[in-house]
C-alpha positions as CSV (number, residue, x, y, z in Angstrom):
1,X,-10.4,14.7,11.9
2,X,-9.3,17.1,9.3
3,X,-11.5,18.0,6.7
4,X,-10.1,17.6,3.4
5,X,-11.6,17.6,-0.4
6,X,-10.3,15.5,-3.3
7,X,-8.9,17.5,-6.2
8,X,-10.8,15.2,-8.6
9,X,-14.2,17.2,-7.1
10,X,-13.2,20.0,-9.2
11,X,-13.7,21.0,-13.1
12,X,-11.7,19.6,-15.6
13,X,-9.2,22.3,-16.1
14,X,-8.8,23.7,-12.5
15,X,-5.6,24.5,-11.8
16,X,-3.9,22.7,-8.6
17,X,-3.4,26.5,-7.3
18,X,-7.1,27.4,-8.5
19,X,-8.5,24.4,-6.7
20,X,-5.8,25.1,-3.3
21,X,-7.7,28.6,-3.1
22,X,-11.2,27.2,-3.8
23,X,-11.0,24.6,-1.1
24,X,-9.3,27.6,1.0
25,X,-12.2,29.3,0.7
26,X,-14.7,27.0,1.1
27,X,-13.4,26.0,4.8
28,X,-11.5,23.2,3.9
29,X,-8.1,22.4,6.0
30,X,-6.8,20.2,2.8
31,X,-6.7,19.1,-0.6
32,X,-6.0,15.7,-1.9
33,X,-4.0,16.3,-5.1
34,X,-4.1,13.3,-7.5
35,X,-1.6,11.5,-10.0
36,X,-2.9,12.0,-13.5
37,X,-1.4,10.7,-16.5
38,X,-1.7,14.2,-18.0
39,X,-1.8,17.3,-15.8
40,X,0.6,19.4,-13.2
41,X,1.3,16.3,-11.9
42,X,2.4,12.6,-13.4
43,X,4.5,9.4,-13.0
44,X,6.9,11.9,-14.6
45,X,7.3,14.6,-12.1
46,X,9.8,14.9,-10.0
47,X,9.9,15.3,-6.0
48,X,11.7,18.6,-6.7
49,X,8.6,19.5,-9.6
50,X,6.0,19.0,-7.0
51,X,7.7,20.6,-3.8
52,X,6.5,24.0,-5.3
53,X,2.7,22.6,-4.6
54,X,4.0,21.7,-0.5
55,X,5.5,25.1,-0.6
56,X,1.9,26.4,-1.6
57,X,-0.4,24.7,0.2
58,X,1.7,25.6,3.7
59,X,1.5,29.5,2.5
60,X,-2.5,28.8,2.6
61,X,-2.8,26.9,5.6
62,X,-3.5,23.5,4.1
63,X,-2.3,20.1,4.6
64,X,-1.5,17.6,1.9
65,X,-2.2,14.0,4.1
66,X,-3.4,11.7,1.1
67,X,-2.4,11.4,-2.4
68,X,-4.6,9.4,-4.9
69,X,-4.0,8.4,-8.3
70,X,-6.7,6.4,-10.9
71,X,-3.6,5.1,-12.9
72,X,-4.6,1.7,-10.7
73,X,-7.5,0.9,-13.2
74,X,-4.8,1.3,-16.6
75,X,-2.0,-0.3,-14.8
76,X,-3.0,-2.2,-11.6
77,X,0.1,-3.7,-9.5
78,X,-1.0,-6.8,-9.8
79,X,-3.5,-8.7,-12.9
80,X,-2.6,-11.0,-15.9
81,X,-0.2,-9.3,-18.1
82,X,3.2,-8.9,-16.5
83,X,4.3,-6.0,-18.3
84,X,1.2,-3.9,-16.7
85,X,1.3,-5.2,-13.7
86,X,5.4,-4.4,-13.6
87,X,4.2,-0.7,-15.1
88,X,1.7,-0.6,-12.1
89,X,4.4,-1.3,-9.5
90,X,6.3,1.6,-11.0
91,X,3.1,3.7,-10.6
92,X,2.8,2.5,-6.8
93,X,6.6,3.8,-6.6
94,X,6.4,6.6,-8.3
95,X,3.4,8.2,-6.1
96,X,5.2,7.2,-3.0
97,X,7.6,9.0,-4.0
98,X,6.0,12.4,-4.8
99,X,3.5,11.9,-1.6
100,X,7.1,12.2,0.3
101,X,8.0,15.3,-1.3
102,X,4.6,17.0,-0.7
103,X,4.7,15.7,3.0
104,X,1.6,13.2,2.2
105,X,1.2,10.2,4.5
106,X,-1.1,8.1,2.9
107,X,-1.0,7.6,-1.1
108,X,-4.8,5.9,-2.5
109,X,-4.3,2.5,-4.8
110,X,-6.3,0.4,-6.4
111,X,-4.2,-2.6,-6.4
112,X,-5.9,-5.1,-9.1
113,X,-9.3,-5.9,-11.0
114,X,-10.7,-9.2,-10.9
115,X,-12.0,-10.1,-14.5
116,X,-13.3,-13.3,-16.1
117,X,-9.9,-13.8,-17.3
118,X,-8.0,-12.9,-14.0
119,X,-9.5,-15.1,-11.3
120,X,-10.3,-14.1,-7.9
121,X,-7.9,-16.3,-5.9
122,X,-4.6,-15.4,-8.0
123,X,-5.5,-12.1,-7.7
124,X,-5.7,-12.7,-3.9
125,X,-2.1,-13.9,-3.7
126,X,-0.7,-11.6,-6.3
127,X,-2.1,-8.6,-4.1
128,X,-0.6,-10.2,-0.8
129,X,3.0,-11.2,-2.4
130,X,2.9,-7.6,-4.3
131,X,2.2,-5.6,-1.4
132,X,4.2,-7.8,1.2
133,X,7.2,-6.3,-0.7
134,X,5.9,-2.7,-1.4
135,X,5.6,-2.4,2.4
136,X,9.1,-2.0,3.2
137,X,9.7,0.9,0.0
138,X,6.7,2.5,1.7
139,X,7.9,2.1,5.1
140,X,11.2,3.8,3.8
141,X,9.6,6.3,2.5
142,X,7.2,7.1,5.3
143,X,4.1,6.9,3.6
144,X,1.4,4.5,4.1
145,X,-0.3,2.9,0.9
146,X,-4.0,2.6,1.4
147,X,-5.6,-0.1,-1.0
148,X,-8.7,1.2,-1.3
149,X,-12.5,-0.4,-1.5
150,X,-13.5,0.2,-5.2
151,X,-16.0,-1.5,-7.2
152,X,-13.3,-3.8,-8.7
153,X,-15.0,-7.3,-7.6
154,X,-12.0,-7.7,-5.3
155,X,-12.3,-7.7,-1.4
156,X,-15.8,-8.1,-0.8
157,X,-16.3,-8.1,2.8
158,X,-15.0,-6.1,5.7
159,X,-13.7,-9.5,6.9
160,X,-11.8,-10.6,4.1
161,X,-10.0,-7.2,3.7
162,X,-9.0,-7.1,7.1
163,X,-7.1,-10.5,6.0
164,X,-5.8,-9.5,3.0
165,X,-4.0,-6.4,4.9
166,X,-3.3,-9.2,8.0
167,X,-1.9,-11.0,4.8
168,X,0.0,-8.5,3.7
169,X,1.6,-7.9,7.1
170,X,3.5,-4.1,6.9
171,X,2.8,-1.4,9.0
172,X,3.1,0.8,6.0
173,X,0.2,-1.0,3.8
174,X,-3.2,-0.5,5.4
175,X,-7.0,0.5,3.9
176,X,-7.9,3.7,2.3
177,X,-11.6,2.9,3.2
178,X,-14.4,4.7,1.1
179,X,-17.3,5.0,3.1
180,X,-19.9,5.2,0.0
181,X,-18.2,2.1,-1.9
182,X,-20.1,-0.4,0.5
183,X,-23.4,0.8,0.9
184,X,-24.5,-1.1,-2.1
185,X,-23.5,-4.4,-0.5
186,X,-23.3,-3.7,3.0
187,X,-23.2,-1.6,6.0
188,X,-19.9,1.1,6.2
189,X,-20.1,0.9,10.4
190,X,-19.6,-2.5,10.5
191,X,-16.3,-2.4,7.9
192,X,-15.0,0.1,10.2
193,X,-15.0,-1.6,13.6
194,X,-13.8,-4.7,11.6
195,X,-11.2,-2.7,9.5
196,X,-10.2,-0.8,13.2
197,X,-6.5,0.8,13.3
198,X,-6.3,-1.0,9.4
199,X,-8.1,2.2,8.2
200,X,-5.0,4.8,6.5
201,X,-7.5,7.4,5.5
202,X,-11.1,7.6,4.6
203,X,-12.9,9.0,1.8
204,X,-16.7,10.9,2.4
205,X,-19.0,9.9,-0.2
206,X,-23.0,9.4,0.2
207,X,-24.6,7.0,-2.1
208,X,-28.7,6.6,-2.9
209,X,-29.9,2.8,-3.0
210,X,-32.8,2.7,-5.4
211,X,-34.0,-0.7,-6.4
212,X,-30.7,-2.3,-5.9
213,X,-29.0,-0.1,-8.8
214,X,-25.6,0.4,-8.4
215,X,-24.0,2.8,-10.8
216,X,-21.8,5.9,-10.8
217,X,-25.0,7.4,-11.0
218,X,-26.5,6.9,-8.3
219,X,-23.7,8.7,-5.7
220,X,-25.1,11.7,-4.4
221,X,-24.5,14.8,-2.3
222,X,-23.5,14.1,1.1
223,X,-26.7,13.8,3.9
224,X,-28.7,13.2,0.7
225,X,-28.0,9.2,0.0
226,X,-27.7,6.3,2.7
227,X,-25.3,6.4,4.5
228,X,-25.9,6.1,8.0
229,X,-23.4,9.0,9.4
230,X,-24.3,8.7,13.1
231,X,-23.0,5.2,12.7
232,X,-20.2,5.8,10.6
233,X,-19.4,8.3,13.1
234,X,-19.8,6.6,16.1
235,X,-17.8,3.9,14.5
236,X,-15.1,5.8,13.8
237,X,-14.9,7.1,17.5
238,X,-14.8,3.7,18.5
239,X,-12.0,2.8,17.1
240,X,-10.2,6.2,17.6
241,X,-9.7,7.1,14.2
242,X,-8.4,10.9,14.0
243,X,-7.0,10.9,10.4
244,X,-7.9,12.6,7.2
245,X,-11.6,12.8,5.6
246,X,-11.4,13.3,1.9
247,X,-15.0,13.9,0.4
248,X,-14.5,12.4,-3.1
249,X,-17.2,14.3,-4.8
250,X,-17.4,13.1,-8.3
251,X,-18.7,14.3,-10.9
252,X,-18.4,17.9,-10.0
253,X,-21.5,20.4,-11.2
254,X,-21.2,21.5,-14.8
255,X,-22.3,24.8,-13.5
256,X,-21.1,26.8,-10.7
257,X,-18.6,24.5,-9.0
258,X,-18.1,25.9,-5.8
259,X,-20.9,25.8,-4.8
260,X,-20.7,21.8,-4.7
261,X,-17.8,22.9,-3.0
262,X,-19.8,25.0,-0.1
263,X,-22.3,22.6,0.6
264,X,-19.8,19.9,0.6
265,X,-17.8,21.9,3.6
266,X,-21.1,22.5,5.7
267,X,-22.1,18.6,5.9
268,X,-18.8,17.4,6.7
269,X,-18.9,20.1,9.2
270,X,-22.2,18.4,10.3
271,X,-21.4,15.1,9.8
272,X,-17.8,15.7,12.1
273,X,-20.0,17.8,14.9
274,X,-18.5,20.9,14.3
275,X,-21.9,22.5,12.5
């Protein structure tokens, strides 16, 4: 597996080359870069704009596999108002698009938000008819889209998931499965056997149950929440996943960053056997 971090784990105001060199030296082989809607890069770069960052990660030694972008929670693909929804599309264009240029294989979306006013089965079939046709863009492209398992009341169950992506049907559209996301509902071993060759990429984070709360809050430092990482582990090796682990470490500290960054490096260097 190849150890990556997610840009998003640093301070507001790292640069992309400030992070690249942090990550560097903190053992990591990548760096997720994300899609902002202000920043080095937006739905308004260019692939030529954002080569430069390709040209610099290869001159440090690190790889670029996953793109992520947030813009899925402002303007999901799919969800009640049309003009959003036709904005969100856009997005889900727009970051295949740059993940091409910086050699990315796997771009993070958050396809839709169920909502009292957006019910649960349309959502369902806007997802599947949505992404049904995304799949061949992505597939020209080369770049897999990874919907990912986010507290958006959407995709409940490892089971369900797997048939929404069955659903869906393209090679090219698969799950960008977040290991801490379930932990509050369920168990992240058994979403991977079910989820199997689905899974794009994976995102590390550990999260602490206490008295059934469940907010930002209560994710913590990796080895220090519940997740059970033998199993994830021996769950992965099951189904003979060998892709990208991103740890998503969010909020980064206030003070002295890198140091999240340091500790972060030496338990996924536990966690993947190499410590």
């Amino acid at each position: 597996m190849m150890k990556s971090i997610s840009f998003w784990s640093f301070p507001a105001g790292t640069s992309i080359a400030q992070a690249m060199q942090m990550a560097k030296d903190a053992g990591f082989e990548g760096i997720e870069l994300t899609v902002e809607a202000e920043g080095e890069i937006t739905a308004d770069s260019s692939p030529d704009e954002v080569k430069r960052f390709k040209d610099m990660a290869e001159d440090m030694g690190l790889q670029l596999a996953t793109l992520a972008s947030g813009l899925g929670w402002q303007f999901p693909a799919c969800g009640p108002d049309p003009d959003i929804s036709s904005q969100g599309v856009d997005t889900v264009r727009k970051c295949l698009e740059l993940a091409e240029a910086l050699g990315a294989k796997t771009i993070l979306c958050v396809p839709c938000t169920v909502t009292e006013d957006y019910a649960y089965d349309r959502a369902y079939e806007d997802v599947v008819n949505t992404f049904s046709a995304l799949g061949s863009e992505a597939a020209e492209a080369g770049v897999c889209i990874g919907l990912e398992n986010v507290w958006n009341k959407f995709a409940l169950s490892p089971l369900e998931f797997a048939r929404l992506i069955d659903e869906i049907g393209q090679e090219y559209v698969g799950a960008y499965f977040d290991v801490g996301n379930v932990v509050i509902s369920g168990f992240p071993h058994h979403w991977i056997r079910i989820l199997g060759q689905r899974i794009k990429a994976v995102h590390f984070k550990d999260f602490r149950v206490v008295a059934w709360a469940g907010t930002v809050d209560n994710f913590v430092d990796l080895l220090e929440g519940n997740v059970p990482w033998d199993a994830v582990m021996e769950a992965f090796g099951e189904i003979g996943y060998d892709g990208p682990v991103t740890a998503e470490m969010m909020p980064p500290y206030t003070h002295y960053p890198e140091r999240l960054l340091e500790a972060t490096s030496r338990s996924m260097d536990a966690i993947l056997g190499r410590g």
